[in-house]
C-alpha positions as CSV (number, residue, x, y, z in Angstrom):
1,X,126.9,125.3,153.7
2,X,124.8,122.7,155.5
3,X,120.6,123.5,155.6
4,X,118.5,123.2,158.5
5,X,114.4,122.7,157.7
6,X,112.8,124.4,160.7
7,X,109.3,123.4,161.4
8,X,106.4,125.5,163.4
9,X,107.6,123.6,166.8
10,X,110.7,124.9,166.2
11,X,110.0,128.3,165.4
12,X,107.2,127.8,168.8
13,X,109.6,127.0,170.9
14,X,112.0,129.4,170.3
15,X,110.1,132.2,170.8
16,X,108.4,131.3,173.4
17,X,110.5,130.7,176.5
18,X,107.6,128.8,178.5
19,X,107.6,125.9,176.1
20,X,109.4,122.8,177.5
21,X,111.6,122.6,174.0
22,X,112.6,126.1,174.6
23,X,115.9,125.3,176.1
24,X,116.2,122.5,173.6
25,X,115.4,125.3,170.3
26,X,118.0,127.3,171.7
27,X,120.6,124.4,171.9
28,X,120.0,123.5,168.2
29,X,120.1,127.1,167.4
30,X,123.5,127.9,169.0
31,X,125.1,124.3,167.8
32,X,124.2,125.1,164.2
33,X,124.7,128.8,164.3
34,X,126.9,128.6,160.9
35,X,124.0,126.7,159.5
36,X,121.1,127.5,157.0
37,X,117.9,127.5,158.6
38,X,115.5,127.0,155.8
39,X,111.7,127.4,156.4
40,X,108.3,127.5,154.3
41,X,105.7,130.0,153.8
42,X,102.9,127.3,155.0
43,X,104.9,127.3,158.3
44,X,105.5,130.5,159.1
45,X,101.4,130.8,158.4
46,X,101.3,128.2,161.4
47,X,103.5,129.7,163.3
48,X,101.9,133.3,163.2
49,X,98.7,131.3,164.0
50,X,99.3,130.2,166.8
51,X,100.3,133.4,168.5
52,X,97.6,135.4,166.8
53,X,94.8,133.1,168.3
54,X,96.4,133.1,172.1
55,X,96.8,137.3,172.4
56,X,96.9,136.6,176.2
57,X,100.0,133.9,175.7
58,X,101.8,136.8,173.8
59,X,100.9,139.4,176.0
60,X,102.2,137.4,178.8
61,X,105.3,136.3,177.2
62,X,106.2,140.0,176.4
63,X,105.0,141.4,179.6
64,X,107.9,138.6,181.0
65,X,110.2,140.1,178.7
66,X,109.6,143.6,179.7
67,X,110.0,142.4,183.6
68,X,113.1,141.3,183.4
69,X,115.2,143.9,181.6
């Protein structure tokens, strides 16, 4: 099985749809979908970060979410 070392951009960008490497997260992520994703704990820390000091860019993101289903 082939490993992929994600990185706090990656992780970013994924979840939030408003990045411009959103689209580009979700490519990788569907053309390695049989991969490995392999991660740390340090960058998981950045990641939850990130959103944790911007509550009104995670509020907004799920507010989006909740609009559109």
């Amino acid at each position: 099985m082939t490993a992929l070392f994600a990185d706090t951009f990656y992780w970013i960008a994924l979840a939030d749809s408003t990045d411009s490497a959103h689209r580009r997260a979700l490519t990788i992520t569907a053309e390695r979908a049989g991969w490995l994703i392999v991660t740390t704990d340090e960058v998981l820390t950045e990641y939850l970060t990130f959103f944790s000091t911007r509550p009104s860019l995670f509020a907004a993101r799920q507010q989006m979410v909740s609009n559109a289903c």
